[in-house]
FIFI-355213 format. One record per residue: residue number from 1; residue in one letter; x, y, z of N, C-alpha, C in turn. Coordinates in pm, 1 decimal. Each point is the difference from the previous one (the first is absolute). Example, Ala and Ser with C-alpha at 12.3 -4.5 7.8 and 13.67 -1.06 7.14 Angstrom:
<nodes>
NODE seq type      n.u      n.v      n.w     ca.u     ca.v     ca.w      c.u      c.v      c.w
NODE   1    A   1319.0   -569.0    780.0    -89.0    119.0      0.0     90.0    120.0      0.0
NODE   2    S    -35.0    105.0    -72.0     82.0    119.0      6.0    -77.0    109.0     73.0
</nodes>
This chain:
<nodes>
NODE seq type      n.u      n.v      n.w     ca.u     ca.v     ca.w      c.u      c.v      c.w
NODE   1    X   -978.7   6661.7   4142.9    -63.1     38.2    125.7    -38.6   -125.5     76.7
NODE   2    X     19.3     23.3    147.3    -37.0   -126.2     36.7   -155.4    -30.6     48.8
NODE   3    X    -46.8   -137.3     20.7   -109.6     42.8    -33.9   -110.2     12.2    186.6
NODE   4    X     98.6     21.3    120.5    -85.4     46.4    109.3    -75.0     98.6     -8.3
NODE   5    X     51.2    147.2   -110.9   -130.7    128.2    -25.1   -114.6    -63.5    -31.0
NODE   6    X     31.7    -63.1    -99.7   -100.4    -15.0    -84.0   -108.7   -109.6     44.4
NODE   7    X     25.4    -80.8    114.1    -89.7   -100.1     36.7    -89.2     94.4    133.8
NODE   8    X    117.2     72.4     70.3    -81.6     43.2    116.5    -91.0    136.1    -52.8
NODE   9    X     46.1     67.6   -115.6   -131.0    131.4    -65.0   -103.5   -114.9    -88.4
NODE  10    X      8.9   -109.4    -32.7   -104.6    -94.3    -37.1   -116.3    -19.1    143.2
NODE  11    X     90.2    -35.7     68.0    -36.4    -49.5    120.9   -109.4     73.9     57.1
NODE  12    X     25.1     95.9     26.7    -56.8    134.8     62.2   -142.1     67.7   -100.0
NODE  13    X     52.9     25.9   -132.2   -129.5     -6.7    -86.4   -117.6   -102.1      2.9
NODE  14    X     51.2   -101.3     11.7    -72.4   -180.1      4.6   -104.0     15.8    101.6
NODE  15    X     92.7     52.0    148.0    -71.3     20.4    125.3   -120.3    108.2     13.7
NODE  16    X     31.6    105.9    -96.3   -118.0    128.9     38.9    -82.7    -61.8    -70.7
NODE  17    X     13.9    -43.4   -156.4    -91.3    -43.7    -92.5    -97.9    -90.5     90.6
NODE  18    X     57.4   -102.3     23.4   -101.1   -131.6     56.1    -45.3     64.0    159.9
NODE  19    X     25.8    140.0     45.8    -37.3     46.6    136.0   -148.6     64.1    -77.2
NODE  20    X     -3.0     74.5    -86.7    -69.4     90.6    -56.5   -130.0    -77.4    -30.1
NODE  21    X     19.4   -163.8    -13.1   -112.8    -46.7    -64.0   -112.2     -5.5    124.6
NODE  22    X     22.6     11.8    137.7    -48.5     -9.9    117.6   -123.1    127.2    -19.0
NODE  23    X     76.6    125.4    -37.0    -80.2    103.0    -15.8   -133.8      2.2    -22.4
NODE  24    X    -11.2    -55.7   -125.1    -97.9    -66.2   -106.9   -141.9    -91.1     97.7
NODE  25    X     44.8     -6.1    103.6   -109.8   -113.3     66.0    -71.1    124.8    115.4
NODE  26    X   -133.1      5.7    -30.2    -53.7    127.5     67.8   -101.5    -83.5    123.2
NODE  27    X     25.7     35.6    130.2   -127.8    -43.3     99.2   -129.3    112.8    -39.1
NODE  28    X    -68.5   -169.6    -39.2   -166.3     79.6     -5.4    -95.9     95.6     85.4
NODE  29    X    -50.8    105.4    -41.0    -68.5    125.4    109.6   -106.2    -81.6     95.1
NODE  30    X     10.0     16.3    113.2   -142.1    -61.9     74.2   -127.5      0.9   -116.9
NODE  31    X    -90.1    -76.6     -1.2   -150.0     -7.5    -88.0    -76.7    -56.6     90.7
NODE  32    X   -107.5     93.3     44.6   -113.6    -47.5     78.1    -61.6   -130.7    -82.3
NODE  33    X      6.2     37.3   -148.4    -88.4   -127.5    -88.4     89.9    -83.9    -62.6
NODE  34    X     87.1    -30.1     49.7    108.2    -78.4    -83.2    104.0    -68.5    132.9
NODE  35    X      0.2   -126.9    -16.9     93.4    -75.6    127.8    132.5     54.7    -20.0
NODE  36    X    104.5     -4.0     53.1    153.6      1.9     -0.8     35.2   -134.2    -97.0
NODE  37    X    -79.6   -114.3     26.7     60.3   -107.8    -72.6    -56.7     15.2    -91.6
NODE  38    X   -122.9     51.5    -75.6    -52.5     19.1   -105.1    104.3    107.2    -87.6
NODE  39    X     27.9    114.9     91.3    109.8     96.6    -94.3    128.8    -17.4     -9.0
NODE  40    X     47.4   -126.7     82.0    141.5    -54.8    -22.3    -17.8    -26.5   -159.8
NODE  41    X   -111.2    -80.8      4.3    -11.1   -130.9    -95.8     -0.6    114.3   -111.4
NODE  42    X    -92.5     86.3    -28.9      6.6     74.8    -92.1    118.5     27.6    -73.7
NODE  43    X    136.2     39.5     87.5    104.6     56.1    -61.3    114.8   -119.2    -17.0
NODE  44    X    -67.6   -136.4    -24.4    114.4   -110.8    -57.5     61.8     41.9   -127.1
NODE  45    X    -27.5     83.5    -64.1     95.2     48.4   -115.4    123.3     64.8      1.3
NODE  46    X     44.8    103.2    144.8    110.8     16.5     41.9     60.1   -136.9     79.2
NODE  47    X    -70.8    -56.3     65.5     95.3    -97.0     29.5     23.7   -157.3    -46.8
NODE  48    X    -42.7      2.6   -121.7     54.3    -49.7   -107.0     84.8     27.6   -100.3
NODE  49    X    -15.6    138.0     -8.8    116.3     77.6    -97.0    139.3     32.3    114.3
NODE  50    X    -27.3     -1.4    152.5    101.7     32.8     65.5     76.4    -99.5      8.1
NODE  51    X    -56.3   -140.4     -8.3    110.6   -151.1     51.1     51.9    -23.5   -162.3
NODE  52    X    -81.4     22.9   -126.3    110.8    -13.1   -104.0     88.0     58.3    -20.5
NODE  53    X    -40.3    164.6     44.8     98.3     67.4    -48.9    143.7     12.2    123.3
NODE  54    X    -48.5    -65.5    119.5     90.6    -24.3     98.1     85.3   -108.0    -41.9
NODE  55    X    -66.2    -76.2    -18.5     41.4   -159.7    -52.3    121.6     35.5    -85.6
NODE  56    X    -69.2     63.8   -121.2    111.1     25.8   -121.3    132.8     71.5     46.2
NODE  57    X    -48.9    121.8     59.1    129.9     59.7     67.3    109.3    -54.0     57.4
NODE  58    X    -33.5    -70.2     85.4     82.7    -53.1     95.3     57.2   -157.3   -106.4
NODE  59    X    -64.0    -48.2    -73.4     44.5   -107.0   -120.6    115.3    102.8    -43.5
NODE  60    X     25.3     94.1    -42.4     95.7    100.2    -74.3     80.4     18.3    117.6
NODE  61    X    -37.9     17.2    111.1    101.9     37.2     67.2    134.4   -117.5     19.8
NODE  62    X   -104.7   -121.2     69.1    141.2    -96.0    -35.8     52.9     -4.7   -119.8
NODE  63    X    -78.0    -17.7    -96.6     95.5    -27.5   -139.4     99.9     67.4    -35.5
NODE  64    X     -0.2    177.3     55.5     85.7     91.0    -22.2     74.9      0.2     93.1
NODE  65    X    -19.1    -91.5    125.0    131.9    -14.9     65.6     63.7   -130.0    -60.1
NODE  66    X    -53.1   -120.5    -43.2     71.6    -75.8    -65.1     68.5     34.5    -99.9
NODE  67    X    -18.5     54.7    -97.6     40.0     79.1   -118.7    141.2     99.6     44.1
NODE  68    X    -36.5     41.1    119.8    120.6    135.4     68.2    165.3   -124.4     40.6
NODE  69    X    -96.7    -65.5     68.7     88.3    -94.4     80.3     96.1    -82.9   -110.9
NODE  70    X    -14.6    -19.7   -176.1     53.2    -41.9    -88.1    116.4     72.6    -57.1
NODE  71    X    -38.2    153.2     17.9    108.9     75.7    -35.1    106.9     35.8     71.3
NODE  72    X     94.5      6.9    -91.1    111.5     53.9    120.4     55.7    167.2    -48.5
NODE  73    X    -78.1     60.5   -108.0     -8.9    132.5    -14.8    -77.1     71.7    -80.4
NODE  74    X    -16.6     94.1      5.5    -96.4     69.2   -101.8     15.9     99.4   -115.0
NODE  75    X    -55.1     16.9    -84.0     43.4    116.8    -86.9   -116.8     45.1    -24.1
NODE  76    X     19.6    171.5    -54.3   -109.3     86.9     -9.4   -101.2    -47.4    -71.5
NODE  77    X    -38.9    -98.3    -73.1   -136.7    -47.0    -48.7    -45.9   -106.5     62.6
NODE  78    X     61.3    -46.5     78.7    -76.6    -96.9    136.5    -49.8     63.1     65.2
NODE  79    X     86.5    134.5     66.9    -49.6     96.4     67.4   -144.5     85.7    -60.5
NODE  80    X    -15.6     17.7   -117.0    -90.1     51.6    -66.9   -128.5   -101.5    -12.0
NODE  81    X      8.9   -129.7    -21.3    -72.8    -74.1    -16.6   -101.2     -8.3    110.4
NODE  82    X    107.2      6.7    128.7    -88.1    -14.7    113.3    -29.2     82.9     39.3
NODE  83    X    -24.8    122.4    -37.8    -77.3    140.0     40.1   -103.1     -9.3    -73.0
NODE  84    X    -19.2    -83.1   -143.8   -105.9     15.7    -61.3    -79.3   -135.9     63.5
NODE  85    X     67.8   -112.1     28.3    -95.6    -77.8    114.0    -46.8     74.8    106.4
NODE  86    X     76.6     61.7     75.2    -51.4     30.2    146.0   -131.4    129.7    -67.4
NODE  87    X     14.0     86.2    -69.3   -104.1     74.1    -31.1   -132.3    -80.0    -69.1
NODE  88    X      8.8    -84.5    -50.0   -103.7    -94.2    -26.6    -65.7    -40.9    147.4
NODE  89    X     70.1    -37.7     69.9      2.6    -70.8    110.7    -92.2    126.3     66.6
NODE  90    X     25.6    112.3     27.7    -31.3     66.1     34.7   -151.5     84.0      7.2
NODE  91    X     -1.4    -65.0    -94.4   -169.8     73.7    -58.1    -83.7   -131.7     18.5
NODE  92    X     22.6    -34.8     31.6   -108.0   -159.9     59.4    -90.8     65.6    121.6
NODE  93    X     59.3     45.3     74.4   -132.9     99.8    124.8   -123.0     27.1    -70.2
NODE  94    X     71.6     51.8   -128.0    -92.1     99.2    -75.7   -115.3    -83.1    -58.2
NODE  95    X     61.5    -94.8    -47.7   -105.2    -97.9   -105.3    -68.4    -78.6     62.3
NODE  96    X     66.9    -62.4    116.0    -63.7    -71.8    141.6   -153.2     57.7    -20.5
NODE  97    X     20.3    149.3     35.8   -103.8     54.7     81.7    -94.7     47.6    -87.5
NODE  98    X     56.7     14.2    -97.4   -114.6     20.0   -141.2    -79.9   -118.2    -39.3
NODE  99    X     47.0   -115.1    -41.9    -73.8   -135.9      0.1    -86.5    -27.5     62.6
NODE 100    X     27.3     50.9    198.0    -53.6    -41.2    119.9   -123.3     95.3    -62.5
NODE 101    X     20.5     95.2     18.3   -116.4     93.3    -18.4   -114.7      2.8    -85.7
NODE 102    X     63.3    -72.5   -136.3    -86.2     -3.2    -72.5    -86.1   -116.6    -79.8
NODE 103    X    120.4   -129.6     40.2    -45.4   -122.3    -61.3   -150.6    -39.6    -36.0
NODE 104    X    -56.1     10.5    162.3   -150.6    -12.9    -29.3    -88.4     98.3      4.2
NODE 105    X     32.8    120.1    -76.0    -79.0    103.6    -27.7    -76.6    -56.1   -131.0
NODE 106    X    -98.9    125.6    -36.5    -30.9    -60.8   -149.9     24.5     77.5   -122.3
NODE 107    X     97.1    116.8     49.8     91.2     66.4   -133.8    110.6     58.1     76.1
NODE 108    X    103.2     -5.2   -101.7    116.1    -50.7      5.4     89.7   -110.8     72.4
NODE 109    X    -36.2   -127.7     46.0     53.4    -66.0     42.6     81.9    -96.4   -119.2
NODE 110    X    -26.2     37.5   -135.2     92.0   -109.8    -75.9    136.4     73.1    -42.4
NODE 111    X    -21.8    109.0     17.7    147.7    124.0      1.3     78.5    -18.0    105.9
NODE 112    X    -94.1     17.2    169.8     81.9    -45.9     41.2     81.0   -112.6     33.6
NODE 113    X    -48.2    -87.1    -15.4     88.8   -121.7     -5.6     67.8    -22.0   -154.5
NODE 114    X    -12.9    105.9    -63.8    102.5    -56.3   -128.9    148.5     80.5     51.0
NODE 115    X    -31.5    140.5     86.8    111.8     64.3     60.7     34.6    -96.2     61.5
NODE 116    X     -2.3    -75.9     82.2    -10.8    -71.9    128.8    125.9   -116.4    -61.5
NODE 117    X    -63.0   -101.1   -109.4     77.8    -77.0    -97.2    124.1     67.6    -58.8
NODE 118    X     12.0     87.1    -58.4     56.7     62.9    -55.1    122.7     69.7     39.1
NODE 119    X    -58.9      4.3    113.2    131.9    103.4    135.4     33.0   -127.6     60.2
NODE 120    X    -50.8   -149.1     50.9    114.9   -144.6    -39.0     56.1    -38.3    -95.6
NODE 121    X    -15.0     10.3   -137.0     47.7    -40.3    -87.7    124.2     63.1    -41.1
NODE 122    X    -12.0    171.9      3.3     99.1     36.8     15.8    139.2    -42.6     90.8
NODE 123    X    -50.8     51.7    119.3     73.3    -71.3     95.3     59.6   -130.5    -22.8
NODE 124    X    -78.7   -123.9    -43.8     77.6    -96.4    -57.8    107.2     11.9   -114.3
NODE 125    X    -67.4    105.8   -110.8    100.1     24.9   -131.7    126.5     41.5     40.6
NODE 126    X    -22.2    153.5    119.2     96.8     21.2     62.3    154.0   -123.5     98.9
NODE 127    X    -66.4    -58.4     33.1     84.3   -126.1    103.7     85.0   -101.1    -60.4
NODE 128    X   -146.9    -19.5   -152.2    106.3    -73.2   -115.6    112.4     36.2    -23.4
NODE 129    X    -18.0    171.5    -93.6    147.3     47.6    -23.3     76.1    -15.9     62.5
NODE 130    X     -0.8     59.7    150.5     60.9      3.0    110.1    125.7   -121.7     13.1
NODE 131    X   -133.1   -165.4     -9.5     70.6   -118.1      1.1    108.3    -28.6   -137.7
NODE 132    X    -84.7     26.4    -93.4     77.4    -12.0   -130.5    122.1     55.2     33.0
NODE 133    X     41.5    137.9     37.5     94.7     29.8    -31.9    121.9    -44.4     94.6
NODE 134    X    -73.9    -43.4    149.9    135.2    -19.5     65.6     28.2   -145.7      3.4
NODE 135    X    -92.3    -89.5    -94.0     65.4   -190.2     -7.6      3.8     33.9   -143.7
NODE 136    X    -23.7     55.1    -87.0     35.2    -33.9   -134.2    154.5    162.8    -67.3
NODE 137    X   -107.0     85.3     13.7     93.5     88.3    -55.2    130.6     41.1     23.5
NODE 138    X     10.0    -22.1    174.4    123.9     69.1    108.6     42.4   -133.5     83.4
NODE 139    X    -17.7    -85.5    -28.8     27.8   -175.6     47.3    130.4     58.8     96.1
NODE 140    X     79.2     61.4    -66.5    149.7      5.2     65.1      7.4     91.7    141.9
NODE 141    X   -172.4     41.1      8.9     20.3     55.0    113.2    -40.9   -104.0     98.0
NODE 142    X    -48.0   -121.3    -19.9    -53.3    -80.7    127.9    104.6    -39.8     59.2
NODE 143    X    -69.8    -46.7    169.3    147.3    -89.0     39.6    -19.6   -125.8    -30.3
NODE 144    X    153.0    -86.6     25.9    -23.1   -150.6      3.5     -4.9    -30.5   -154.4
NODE 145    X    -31.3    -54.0    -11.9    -22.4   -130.5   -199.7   -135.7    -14.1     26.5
NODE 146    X    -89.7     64.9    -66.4   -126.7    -50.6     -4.9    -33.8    -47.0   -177.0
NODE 147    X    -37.7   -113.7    -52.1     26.8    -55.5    -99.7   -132.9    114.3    -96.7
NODE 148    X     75.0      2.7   -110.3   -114.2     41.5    -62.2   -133.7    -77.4    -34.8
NODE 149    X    -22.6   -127.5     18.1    -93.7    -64.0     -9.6   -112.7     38.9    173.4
NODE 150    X     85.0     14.2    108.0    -34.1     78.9     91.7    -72.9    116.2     12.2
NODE 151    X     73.2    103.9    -70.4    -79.3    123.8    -10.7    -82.2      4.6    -78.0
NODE 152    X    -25.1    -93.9   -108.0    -70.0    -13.4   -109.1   -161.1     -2.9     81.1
NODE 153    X     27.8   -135.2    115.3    -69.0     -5.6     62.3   -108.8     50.6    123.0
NODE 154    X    111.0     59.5     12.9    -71.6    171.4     96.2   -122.8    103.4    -66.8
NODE 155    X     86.4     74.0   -112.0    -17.2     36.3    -74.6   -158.9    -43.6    -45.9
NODE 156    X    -24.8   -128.0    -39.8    -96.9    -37.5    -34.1   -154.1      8.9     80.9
NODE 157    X    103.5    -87.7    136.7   -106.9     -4.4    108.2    -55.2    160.7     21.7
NODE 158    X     55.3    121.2     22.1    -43.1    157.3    -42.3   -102.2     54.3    -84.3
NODE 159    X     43.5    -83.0   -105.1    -69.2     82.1   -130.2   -120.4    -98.9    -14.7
NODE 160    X    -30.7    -71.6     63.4    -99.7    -99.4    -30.0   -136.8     74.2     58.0
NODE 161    X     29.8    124.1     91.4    -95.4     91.7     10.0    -97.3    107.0    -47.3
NODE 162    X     92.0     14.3   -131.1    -33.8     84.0    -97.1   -138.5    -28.1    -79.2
NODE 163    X    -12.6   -138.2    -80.1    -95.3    -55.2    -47.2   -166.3     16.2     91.2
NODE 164    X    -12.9    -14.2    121.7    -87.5    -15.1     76.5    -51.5    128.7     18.0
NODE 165    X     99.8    106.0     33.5    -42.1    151.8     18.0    -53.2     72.5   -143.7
NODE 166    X    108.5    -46.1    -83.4   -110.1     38.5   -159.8   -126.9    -57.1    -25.0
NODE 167    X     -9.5   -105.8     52.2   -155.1    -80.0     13.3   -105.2    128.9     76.8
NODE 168    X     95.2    -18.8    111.3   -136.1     35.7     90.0    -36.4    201.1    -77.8
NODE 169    X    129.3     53.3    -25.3    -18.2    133.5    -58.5    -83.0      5.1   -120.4
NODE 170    X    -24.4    -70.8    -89.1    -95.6    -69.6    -77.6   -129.2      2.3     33.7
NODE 171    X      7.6    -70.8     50.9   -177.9    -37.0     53.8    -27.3     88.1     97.3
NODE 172    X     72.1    112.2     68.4    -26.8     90.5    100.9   -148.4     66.6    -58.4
NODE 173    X    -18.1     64.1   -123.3   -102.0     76.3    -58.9   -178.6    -65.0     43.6
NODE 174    X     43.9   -126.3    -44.1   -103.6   -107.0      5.1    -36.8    -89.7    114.5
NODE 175    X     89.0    -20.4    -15.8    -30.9   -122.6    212.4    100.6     38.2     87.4
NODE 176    X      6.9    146.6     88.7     71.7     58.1     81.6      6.8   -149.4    144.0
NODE 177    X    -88.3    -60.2     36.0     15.2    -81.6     92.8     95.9   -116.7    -29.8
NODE 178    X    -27.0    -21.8   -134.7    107.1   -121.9    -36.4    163.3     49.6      1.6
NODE 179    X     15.6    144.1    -48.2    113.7     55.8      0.5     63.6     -6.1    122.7
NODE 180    X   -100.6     63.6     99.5     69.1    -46.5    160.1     -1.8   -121.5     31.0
NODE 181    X    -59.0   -101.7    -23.7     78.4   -135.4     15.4    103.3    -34.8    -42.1
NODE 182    X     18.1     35.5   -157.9    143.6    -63.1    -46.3     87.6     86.4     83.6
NODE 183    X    -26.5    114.3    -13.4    143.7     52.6     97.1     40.5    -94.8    171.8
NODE 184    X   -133.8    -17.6      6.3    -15.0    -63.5    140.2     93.1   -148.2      1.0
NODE 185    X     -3.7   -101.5    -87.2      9.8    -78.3   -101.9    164.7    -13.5    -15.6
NODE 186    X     36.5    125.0    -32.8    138.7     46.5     -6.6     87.8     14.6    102.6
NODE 187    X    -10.2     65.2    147.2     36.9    -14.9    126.1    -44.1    -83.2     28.8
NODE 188    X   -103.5    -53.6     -4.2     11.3   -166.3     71.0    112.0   -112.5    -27.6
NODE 189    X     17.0      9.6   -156.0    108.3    -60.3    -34.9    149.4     18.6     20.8
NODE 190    X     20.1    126.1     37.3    159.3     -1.0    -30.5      1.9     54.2    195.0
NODE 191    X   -104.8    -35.8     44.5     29.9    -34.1    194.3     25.9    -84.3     31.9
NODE 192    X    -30.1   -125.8   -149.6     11.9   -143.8     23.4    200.5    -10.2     11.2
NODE 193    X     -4.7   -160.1    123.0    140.3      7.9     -6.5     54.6    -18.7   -150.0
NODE 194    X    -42.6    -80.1   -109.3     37.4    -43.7    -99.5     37.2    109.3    -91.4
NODE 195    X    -24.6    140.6      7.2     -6.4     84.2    -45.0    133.2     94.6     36.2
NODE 196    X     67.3     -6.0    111.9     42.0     98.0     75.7    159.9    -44.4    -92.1
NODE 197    X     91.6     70.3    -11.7    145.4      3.4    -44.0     82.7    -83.3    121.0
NODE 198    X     60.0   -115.6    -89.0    110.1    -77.6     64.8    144.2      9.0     -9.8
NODE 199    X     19.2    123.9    -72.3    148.5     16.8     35.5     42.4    190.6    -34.8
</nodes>
C-alpha cells in the first residue's frame, strides 16, 4: 500500500486530537470577589497541561511525518501500528483535562497525573514499535540506503522517551507536580533542534 492514505488519515487524526486540547481551556465566570487576573492565574494547570500536551503532539506529528516520508510502502502491521499510535494519540484531550483539573486539588490529584504519565508513555511505547518496525523489522520498505547504523540511530533518538515517562508514571502517586515537569522536561527536549530526525 502506498503510503499517501496512511499519512493524510494520520494527518487528520493528529489535527482533531491537538484541536480538542483547546476545548479543555475554560473562560472564567465574572466574580464580583475575585479579579479576572486573579482567576486566570488560578487555572495555570490547564495551561500548562495544554502547551505540553500541545508541545508533545505536534513533536509526534513531525516525527510521523519524518518516519512516513522514509517509506516507500506499507503493510498491514504498519498500518495497524499506527492506529494503535493515533488512538493513543487520541485520548490525550482526555488526560490533558483530567491532570488540568485535578493536579492541585487535595484528593485525587496523584491518579490523575499517573493517567496523565501513563497515557504518554504509552503513546511513546506505541511510536517505538511503530519505529522499530519500519527501520529495523521492514528496512526493505524504506526509500534510498539508509545505513543500518542510521536507523539504529533514529530508532534510539525515539525510544530515549520511554525511560523519562516511566519515571514520571512512577512518582505520579507521590509528587504529581514533579510528574508534570518531567513530562514537561520531555517536550521541551525533543522541540529542541538537536532532537528532531535528520534523515
Amino acid at each position: 500500500m502506498s503510503t499517501g492514505r496512511l499519512e493524510a488519515f494520520s494527518d487528520g487524526v493528529i489535527a482533531v486530537a491537538i484541536t480538542l486540547l483547546v476545548l479543555n481551556l475554560d473562560v472564567p465566570s465574572p466574580d464580583k470577589h475575585h479579579t479576572l487576573a486573579s482567576e486566570l492565574l488560578r487555572h495555570w494547570p490547564s495551561y500548562v497541561a495544554y502547551v505540553i500536551s500541545f508541545a508533545t503532539i505536534g513533536i509526534i506529528w513531525i516525527n510521523h511525518h519524518a518516519m512516513v516520508g522514509r517509506l516507500r510502502e506499507a503493510d498491514r502491521t504498519i498500518l495497524s501500528l499506527n492506529l494503535l499510535l493515533l488512538m493513543s494519540i487520541c485520548v490525550l484531550p482526555f488526560t490533558t483535562n483530567l491532570v488540568a483539573a485535578y493536579i492541585n486539588q487535595s484528593s485525587g490529584e496523584g491518579v490523575a497525573a499517573f493517567v496523565y504519565a501513563a497515557s504518554l508513555l504509552v503513546m511513546s511505547i506505541c511510536f517505538a514499535t511503530l519505529h522499530w518496525h519500519t527501520l529495523i523489522a521492514k528496512s526493505h520498505f524504506l526509500r534510498g540506503d539508509l545505513s543500518e547504523a542510521n536507523r539504529r540511530l533514529i530508532l534510539r533518538r525515539n525510544v530515549l522517551g520511554l525511560l523519562p515517562y516511566a519515571i514520571a508514571t512512577a512518582l505520579a502517586p507521590l509528587l504529581p507536580y514533579v510528574t508534570l515537569a518531567i513530562c514537561g522536561a520531555v517536550a521541551a527536549y525533543y522541540a529542541s533542534p538537536a532532537s528532531l530526525p535528520r534523515t
